[in-house]
Biotite code that builds the C-alpha atoms (Angstrom):
import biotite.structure as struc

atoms = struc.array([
    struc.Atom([-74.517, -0.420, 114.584], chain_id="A", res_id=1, res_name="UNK", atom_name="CA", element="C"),
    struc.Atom([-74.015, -0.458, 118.577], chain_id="A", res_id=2, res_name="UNK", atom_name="CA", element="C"),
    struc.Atom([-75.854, -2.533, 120.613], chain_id="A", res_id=3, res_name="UNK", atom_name="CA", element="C"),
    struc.Atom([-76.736, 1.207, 122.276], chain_id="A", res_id=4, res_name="UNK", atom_name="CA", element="C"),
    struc.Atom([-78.400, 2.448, 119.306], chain_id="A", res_id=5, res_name="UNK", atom_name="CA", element="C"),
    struc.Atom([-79.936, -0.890, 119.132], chain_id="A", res_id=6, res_name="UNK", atom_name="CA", element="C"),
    struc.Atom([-81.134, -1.006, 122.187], chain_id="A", res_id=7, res_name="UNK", atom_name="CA", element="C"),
    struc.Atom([-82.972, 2.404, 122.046], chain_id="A", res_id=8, res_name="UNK", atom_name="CA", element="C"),
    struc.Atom([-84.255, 1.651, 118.810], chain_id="A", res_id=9, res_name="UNK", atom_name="CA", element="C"),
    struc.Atom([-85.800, -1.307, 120.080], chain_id="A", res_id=10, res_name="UNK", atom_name="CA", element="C"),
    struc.Atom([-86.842, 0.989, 123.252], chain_id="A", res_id=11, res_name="UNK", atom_name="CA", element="C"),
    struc.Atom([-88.856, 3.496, 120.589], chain_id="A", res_id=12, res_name="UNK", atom_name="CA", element="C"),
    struc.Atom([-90.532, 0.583, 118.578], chain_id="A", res_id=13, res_name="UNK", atom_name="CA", element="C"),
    struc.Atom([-92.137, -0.974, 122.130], chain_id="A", res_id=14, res_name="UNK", atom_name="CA", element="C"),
    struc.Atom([-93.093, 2.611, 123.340], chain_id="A", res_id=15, res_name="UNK", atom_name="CA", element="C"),
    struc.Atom([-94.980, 3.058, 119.937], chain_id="A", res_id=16, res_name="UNK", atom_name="CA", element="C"),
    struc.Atom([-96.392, -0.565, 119.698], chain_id="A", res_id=17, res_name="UNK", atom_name="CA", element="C"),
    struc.Atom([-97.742, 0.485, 123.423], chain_id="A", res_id=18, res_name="UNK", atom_name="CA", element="C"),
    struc.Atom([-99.273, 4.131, 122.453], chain_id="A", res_id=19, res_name="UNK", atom_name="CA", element="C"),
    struc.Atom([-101.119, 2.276, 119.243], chain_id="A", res_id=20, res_name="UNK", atom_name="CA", element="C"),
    struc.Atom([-102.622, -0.277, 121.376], chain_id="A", res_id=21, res_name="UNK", atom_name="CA", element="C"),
    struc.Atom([-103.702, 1.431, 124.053], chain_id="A", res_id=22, res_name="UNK", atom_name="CA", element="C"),
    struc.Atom([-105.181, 4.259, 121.924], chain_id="A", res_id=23, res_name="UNK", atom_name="CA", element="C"),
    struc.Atom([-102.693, 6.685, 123.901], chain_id="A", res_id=24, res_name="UNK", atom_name="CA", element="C"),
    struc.Atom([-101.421, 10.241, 123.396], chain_id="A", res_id=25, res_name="UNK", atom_name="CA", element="C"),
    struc.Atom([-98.554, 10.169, 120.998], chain_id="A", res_id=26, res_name="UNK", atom_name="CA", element="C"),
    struc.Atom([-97.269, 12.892, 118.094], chain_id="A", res_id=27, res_name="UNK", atom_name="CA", element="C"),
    struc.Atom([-100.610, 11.762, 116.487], chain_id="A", res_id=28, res_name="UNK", atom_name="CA", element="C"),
    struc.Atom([-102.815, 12.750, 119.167], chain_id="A", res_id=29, res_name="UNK", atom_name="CA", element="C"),
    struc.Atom([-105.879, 14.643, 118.014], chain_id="A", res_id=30, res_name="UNK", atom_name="CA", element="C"),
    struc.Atom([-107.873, 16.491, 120.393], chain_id="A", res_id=31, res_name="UNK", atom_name="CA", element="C"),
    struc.Atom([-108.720, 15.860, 124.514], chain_id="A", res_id=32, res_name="UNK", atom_name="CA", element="C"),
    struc.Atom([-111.856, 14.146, 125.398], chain_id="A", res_id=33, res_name="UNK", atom_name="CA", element="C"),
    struc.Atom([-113.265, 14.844, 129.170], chain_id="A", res_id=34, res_name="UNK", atom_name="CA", element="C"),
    struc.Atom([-110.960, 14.656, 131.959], chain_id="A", res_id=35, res_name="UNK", atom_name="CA", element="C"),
    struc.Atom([-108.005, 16.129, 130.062], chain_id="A", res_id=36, res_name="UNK", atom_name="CA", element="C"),
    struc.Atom([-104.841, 14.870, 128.111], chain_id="A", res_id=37, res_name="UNK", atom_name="CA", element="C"),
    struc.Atom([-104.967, 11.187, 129.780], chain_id="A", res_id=38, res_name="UNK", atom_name="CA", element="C"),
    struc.Atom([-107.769, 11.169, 126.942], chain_id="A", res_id=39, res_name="UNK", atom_name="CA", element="C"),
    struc.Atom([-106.498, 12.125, 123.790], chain_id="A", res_id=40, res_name="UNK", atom_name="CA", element="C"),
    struc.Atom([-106.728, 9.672, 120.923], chain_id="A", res_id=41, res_name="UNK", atom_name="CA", element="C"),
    struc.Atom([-104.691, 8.993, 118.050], chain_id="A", res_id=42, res_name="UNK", atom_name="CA", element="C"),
    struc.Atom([-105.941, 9.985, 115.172], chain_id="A", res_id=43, res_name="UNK", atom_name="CA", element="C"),
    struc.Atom([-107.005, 7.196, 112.368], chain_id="A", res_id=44, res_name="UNK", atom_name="CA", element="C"),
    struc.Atom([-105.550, 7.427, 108.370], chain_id="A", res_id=45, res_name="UNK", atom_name="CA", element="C"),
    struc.Atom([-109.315, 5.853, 107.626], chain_id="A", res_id=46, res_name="UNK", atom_name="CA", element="C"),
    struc.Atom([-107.701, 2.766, 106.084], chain_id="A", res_id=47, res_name="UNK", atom_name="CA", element="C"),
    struc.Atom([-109.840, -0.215, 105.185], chain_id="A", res_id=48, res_name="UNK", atom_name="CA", element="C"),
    struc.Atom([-108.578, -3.519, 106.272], chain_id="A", res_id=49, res_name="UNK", atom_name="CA", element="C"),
    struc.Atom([-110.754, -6.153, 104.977], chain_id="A", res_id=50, res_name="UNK", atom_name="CA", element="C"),
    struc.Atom([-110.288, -9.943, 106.374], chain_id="A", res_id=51, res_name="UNK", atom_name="CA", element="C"),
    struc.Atom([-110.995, -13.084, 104.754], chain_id="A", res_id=52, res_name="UNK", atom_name="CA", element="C"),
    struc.Atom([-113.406, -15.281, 105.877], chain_id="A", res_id=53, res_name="UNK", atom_name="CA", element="C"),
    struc.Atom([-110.791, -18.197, 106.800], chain_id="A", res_id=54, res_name="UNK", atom_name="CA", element="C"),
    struc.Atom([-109.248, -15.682, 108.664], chain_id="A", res_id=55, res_name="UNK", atom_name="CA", element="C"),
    struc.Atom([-111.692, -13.752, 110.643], chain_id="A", res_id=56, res_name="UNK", atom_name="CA", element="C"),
    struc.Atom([-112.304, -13.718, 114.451], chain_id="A", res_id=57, res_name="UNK", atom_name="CA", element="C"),
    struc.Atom([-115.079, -13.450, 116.501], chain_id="A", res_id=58, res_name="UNK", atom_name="CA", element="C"),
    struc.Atom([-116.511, -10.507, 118.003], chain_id="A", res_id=59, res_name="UNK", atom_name="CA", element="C"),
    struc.Atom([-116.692, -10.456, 122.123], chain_id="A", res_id=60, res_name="UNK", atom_name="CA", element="C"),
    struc.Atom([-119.413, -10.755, 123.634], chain_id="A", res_id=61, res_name="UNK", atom_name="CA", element="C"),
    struc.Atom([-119.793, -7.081, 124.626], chain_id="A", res_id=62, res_name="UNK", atom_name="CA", element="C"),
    struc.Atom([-123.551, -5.747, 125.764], chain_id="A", res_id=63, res_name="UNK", atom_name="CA", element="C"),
    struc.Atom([-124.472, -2.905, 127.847], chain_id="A", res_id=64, res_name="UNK", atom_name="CA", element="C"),
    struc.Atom([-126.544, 0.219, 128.246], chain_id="A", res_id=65, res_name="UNK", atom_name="CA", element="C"),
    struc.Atom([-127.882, 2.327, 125.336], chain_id="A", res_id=66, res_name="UNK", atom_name="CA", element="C"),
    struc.Atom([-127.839, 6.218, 125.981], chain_id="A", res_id=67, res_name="UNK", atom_name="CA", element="C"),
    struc.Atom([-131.171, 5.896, 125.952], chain_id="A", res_id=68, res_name="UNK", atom_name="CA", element="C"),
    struc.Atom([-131.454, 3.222, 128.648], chain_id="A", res_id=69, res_name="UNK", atom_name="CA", element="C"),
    struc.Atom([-131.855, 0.259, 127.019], chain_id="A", res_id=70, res_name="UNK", atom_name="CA", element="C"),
    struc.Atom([-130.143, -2.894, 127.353], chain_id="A", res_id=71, res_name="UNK", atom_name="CA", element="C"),
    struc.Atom([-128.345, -4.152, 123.691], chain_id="A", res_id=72, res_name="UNK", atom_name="CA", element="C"),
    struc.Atom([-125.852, -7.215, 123.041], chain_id="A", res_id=73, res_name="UNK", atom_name="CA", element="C"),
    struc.Atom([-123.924, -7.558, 120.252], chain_id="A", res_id=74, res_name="UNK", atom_name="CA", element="C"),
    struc.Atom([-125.187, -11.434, 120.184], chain_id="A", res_id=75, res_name="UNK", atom_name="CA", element="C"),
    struc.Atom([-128.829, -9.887, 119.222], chain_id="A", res_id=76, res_name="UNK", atom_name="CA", element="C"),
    struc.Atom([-127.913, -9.133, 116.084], chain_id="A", res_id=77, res_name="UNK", atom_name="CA", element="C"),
    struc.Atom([-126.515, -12.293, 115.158], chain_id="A", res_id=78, res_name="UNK", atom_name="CA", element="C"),
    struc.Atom([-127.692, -13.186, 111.634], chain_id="A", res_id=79, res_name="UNK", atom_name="CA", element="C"),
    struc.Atom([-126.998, -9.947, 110.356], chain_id="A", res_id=80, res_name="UNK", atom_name="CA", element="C"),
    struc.Atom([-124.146, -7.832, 109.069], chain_id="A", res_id=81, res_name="UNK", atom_name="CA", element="C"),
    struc.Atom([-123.832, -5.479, 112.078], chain_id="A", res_id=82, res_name="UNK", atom_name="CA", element="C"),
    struc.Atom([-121.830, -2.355, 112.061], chain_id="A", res_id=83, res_name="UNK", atom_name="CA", element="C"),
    struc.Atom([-120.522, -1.212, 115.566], chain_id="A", res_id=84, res_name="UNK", atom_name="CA", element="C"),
    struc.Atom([-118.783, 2.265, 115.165], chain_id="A", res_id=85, res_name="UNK", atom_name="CA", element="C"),
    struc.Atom([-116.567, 4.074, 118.046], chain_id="A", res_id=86, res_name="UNK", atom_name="CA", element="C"),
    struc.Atom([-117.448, 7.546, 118.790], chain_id="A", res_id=87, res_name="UNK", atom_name="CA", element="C"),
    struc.Atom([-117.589, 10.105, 121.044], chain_id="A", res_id=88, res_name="UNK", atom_name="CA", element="C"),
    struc.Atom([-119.004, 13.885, 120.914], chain_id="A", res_id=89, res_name="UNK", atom_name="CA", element="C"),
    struc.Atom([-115.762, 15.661, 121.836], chain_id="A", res_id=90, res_name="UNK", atom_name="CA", element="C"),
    struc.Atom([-114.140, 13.933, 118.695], chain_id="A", res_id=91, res_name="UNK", atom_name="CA", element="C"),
    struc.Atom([-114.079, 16.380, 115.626], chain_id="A", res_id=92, res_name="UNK", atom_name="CA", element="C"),
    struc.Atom([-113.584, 13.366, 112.679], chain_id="A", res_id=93, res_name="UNK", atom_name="CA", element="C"),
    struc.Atom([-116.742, 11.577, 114.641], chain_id="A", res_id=94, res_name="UNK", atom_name="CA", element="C"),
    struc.Atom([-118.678, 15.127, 113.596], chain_id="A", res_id=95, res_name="UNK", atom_name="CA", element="C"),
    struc.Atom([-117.391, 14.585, 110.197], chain_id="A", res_id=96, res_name="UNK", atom_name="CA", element="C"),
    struc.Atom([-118.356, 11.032, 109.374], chain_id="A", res_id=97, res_name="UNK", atom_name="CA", element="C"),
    struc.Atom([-121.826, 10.979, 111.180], chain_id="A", res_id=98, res_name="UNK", atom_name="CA", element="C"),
    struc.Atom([-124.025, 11.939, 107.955], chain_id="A", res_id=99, res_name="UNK", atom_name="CA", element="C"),
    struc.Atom([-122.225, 9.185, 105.765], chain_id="A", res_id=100, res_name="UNK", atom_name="CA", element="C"),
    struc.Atom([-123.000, 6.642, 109.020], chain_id="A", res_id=101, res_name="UNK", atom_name="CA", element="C"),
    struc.Atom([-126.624, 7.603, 108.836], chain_id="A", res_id=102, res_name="UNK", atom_name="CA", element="C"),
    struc.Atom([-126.561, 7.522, 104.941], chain_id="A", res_id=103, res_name="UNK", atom_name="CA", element="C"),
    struc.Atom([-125.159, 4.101, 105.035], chain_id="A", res_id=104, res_name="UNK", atom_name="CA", element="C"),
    struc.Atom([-127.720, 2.460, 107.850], chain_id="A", res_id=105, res_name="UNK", atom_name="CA", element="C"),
    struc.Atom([-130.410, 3.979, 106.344], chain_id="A", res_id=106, res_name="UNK", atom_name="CA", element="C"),
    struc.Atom([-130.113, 2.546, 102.924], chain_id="A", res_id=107, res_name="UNK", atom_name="CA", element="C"),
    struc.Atom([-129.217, -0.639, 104.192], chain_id="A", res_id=108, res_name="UNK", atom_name="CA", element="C"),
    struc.Atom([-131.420, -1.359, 107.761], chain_id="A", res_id=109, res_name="UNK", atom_name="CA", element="C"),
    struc.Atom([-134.047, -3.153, 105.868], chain_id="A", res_id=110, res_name="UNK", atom_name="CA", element="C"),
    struc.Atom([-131.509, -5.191, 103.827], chain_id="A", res_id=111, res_name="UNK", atom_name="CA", element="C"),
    struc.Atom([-130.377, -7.049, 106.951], chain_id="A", res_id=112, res_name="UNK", atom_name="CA", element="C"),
    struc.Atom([-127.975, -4.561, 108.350], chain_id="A", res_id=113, res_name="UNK", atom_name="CA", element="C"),
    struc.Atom([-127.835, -3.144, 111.994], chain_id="A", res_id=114, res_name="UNK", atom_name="CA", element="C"),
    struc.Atom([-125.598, -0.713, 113.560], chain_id="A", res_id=115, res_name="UNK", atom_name="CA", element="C"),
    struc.Atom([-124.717, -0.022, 116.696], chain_id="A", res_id=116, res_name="UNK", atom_name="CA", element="C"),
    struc.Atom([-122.689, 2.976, 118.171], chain_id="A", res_id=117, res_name="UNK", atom_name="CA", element="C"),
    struc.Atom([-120.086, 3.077, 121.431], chain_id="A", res_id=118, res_name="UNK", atom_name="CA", element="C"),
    struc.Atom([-120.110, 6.188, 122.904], chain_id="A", res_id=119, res_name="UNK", atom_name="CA", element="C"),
    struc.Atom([-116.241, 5.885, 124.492], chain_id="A", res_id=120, res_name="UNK", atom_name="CA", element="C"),
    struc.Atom([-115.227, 7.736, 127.868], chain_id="A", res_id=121, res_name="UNK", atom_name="CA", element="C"),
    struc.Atom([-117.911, 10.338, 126.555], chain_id="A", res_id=122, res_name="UNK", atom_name="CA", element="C"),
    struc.Atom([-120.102, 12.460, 129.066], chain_id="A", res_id=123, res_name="UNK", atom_name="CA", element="C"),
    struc.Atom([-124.039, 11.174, 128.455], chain_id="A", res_id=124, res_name="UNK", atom_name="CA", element="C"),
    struc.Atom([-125.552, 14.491, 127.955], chain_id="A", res_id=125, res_name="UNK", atom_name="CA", element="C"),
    struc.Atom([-122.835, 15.179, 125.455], chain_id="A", res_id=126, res_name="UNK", atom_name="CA", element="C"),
    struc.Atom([-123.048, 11.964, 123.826], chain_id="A", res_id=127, res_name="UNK", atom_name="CA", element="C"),
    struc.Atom([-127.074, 12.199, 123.302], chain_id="A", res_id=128, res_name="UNK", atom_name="CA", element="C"),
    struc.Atom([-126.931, 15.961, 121.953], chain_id="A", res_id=129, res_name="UNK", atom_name="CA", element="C"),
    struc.Atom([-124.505, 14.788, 119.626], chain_id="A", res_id=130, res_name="UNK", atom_name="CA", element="C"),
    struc.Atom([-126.860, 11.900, 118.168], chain_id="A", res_id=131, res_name="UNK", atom_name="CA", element="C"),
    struc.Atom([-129.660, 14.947, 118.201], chain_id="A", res_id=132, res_name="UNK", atom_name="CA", element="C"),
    struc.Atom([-127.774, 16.816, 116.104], chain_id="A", res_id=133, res_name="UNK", atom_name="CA", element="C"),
    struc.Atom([-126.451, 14.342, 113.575], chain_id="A", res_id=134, res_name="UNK", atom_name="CA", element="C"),
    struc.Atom([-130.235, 12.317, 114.236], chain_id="A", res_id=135, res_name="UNK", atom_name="CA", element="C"),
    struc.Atom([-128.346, 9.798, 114.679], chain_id="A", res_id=136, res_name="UNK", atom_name="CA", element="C"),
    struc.Atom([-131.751, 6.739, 114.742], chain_id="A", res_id=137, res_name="UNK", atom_name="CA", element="C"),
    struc.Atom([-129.164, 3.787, 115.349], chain_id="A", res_id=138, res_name="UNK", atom_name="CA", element="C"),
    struc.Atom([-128.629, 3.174, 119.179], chain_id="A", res_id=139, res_name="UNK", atom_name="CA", element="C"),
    struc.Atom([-125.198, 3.568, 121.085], chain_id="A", res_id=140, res_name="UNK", atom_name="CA", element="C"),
    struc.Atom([-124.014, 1.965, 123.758], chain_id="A", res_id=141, res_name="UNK", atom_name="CA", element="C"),
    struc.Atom([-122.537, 4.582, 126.826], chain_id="A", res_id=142, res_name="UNK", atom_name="CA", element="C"),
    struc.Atom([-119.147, 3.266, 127.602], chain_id="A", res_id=143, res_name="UNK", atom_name="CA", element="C"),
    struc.Atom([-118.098, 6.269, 130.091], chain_id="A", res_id=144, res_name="UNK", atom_name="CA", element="C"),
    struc.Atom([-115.238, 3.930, 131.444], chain_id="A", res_id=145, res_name="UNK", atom_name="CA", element="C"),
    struc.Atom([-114.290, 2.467, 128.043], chain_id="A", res_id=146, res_name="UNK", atom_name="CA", element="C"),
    struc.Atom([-114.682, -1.319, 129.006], chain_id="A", res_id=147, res_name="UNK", atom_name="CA", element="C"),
    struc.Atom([-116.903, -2.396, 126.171], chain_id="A", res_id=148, res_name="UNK", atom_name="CA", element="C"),
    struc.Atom([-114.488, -1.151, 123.510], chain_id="A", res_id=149, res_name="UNK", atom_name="CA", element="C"),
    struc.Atom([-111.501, -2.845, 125.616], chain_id="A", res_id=150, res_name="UNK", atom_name="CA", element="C"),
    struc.Atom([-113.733, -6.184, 125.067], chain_id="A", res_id=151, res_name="UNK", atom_name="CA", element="C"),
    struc.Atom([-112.474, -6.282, 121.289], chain_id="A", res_id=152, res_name="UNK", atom_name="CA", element="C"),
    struc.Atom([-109.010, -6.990, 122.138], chain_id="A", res_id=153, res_name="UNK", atom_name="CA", element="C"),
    struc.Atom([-108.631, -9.324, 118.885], chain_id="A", res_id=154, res_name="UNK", atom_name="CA", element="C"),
    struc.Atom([-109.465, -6.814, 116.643], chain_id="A", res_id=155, res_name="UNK", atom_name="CA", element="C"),
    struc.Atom([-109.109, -3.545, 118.594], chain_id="A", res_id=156, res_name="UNK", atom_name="CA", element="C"),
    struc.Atom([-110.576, -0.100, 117.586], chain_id="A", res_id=157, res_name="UNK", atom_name="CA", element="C"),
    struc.Atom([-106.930, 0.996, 118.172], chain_id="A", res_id=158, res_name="UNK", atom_name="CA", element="C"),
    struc.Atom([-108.282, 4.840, 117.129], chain_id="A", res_id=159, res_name="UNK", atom_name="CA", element="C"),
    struc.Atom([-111.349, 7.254, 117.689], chain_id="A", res_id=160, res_name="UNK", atom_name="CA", element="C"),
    struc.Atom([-113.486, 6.780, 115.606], chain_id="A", res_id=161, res_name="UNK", atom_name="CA", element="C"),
    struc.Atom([-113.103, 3.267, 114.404], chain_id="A", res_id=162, res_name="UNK", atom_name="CA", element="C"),
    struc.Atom([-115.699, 1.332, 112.497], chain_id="A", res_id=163, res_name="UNK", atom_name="CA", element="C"),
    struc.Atom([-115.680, -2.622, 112.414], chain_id="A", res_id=164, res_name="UNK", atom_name="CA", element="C"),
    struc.Atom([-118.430, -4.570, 110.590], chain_id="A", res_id=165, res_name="UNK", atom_name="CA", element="C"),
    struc.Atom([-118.998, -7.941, 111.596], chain_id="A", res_id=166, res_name="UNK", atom_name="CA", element="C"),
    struc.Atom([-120.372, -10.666, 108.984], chain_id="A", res_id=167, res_name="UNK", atom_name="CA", element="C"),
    struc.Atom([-123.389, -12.714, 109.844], chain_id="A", res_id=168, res_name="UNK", atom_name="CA", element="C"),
    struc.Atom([-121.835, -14.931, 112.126], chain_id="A", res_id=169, res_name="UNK", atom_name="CA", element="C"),
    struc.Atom([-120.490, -11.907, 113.957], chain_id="A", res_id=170, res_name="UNK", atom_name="CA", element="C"),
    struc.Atom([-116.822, -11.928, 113.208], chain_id="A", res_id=171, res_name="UNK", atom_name="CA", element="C"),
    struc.Atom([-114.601, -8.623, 112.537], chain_id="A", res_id=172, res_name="UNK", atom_name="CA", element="C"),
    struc.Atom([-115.141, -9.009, 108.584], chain_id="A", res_id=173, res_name="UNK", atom_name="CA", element="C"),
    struc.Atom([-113.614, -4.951, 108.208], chain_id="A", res_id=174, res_name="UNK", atom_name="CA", element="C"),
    struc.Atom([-112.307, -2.626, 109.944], chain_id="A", res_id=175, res_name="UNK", atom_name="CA", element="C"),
    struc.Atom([-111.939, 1.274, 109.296], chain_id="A", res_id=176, res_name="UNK", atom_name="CA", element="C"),
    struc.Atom([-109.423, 3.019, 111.400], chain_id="A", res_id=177, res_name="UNK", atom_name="CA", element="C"),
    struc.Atom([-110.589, 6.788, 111.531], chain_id="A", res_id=178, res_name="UNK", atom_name="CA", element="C"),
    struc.Atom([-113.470, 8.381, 110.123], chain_id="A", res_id=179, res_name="UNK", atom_name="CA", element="C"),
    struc.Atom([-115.064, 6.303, 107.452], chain_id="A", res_id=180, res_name="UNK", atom_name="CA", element="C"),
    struc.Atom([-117.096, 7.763, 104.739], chain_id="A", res_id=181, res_name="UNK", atom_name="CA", element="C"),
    struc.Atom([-119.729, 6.571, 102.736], chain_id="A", res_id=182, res_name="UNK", atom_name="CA", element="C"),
    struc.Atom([-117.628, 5.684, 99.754], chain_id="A", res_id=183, res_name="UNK", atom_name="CA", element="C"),
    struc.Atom([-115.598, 3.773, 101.890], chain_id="A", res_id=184, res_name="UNK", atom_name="CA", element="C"),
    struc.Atom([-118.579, 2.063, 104.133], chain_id="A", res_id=185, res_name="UNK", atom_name="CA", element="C"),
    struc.Atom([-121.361, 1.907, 101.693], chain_id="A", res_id=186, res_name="UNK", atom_name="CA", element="C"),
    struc.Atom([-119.521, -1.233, 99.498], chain_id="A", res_id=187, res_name="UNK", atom_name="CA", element="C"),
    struc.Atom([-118.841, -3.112, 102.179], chain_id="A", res_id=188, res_name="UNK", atom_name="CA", element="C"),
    struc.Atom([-121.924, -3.474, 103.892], chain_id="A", res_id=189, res_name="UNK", atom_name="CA", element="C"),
    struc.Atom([-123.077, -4.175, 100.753], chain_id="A", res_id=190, res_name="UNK", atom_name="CA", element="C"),
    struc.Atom([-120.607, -6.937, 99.564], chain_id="A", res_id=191, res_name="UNK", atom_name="CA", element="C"),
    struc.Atom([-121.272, -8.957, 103.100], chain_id="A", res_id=192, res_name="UNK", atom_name="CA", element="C"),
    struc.Atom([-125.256, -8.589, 102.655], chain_id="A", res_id=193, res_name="UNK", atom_name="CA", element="C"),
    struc.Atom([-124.318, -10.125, 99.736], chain_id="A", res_id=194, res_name="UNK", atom_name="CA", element="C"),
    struc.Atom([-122.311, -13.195, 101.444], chain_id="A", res_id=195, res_name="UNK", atom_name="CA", element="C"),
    struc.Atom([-124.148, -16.434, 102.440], chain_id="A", res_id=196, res_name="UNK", atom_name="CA", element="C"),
])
């Protein structure tokens, strides 16, 4: 092979490492969010990743503002299994996996479970019609500039939607990357209520 087809192979692999991370437009882009194609995310297969408990990292310390006005930190749920989903109104596979969200935190908010939603570079209005119309009862956290969800650089949403669920010391225990559904969320909730 010659080192110029190396080279541009090794070019291509960087530029798509790059895209991935940053959540960037690429062949897999979706759909725009506000502001135009600077938004667009790459869309998720909805692959479960599941991480040992030897292996598992803590989640940041992110807190902010609730769409509703309240202030939230992730560190206030510690001592439960908390579910923090990535979302935003203008994303059509966020529409699709609402119900099963709401299924899921239902069943399981007396158990010990809480969730908590990031509204990402979303408009507010938007974002709170959306949670009317799914009724959406967990709250979400408005992250217009998308700092909060740049906070979990260890375990990064890397797609919208994205789903992690942290364990009871509030490390990444899962991760779904794309729309989850309640087949997919349902048993593992359950199987880290069921961790001591």
């Amino acid at each position: 092979m010659s080192p110029r087809v190396t080279r541009v192979r090794a070019a291509a692999g960087v530029l798509a490492a790059c895209a991935l991370l940053a959540g960037c437009a690429g062949t897999n882009a979706s759909q725009n969010g506000p502001g135009g194609s600077e938004n667009r995310f790459i869309s998720g297969d909805g692959n479960v990743q599941e991480i040992k408990p030897a292996e598992r990292k803590a989640a940041p310390q992110a807190a902010g503002t609730t769409l509703d006005g309240k202030k939230v930190a992730l560190a206030d749920f510690k001592g439960k299994i908390t579910v923090v989903n990535f979302w935003a109104s203008w994303c059509a596979p966020c529409r699709g996996e609402a119900p099963s969200l709401e299924q899921v935190h239902k069943e399981t908010e007396g158990k010990g479970a809480q969730f908590l939603g990031v509204a990402f570079k979303d408009g507010q209005e938007n974002a709170k019609a959306f949670e009317r119309k799914f009724k959406v009862s967990y709250p979400s956290l408005f992250d217009a500039d998308g700092q909060i969800t740049l906070a979990f650089r260890e375990v990064p949403p890397n797609a919208i939607p994205t789903t992690l669920v942290l364990d009871r010391q509030g490390r990444v225990a899962a991760r779904i990357i794309g729309a989850t559904t309640y087949s997919k969320l349902s048993p593992l909730v359950t199987k880290l209520l069921a961790e001591k």
